[in-house]
C-alpha positions, 0 to 999 in steps of 0.5 A: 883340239891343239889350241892350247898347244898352239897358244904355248908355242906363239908364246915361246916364239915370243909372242903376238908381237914377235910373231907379226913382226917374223911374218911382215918381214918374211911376206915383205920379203916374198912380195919383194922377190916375186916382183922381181920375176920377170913375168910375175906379177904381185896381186897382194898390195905392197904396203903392210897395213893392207896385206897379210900373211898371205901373199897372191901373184899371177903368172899369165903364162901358166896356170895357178894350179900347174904353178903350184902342182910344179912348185911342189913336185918339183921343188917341194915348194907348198904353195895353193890356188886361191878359190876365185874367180881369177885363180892366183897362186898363195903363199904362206909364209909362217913365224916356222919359215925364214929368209932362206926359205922365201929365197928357196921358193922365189928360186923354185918359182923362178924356174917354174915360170922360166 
C-alpha cells in the first residue's frame, strides 16, 4: 500500500491545512461556474461547512452517464455518476488540479450540454 507515500506527498503540499484550503477554493470555484451553465443545475450546497470535495450537478437534458462518457471522450475531462437513485454527474477536484483546470472543465461541460 502507497500510504506512506500518500502522507509524504500531503505534507510536501503543505499539509492538511494547506490541502483543505487548495481544494474549498477549487470546488467553490467549480460550484460557482457550474451555476452559471445555463441548463445546469448545482445539487452539492453551496456553503462550505456543507460540502465537500466533491461537487454534484444535473443537467435534465442529458444523461449522467452521456455527461460523463462526452466529457472524457471528448474533452478528456475525468468526471463519474453518482451511484443513486437520481444519477448526478461528480467531480473531484483535487490539491494536484487548479483554477485553469476547473475552468478547463466548466469549458468541456459548456459544450457538452449546449
Amino acid at each position: 500500500w502507497a500510504l506512506p507515500q500518500a502522507f509524504e506527498h500531503h505534507a510536501e503540499l503543505g499539509g492538511a491545512a494547506a490541502v483543505a484550503r487548495t481544494t474549498r477554493a477549487l470546488t467553490r470555484r467549480l460550484k460557482q461556474g457550474l451555476g452559471e451553465i445555463r441548463g445546469v443545475r448545482v445539487k452539492t450546497p453551496a456553503a462550505d461547512a456543507l460540502s465537500s470535495g466533491l461537487v454534484c450537478a444535473v443537467a435534465p437534458d442529458l444523461p449522467a452517464g452521456v455527461i460523463v462518457d462526452r466529457l472524457r471522450a471528448e474533452h478528456r475531462v475525468l468526471a463519474t455518476v453518482t451511484p443513486y437513485a437520481w444519477s448526478f454527474v461528480r467531480f473531484g477536484p483535487m490539491v494536484t488540479n487548479n483554477e485553469a483546470d476547473i475552468d478547463r472543465a466548466l469549458d468541456a461541460l459548456t459544450a457538452v450540454v449546449g
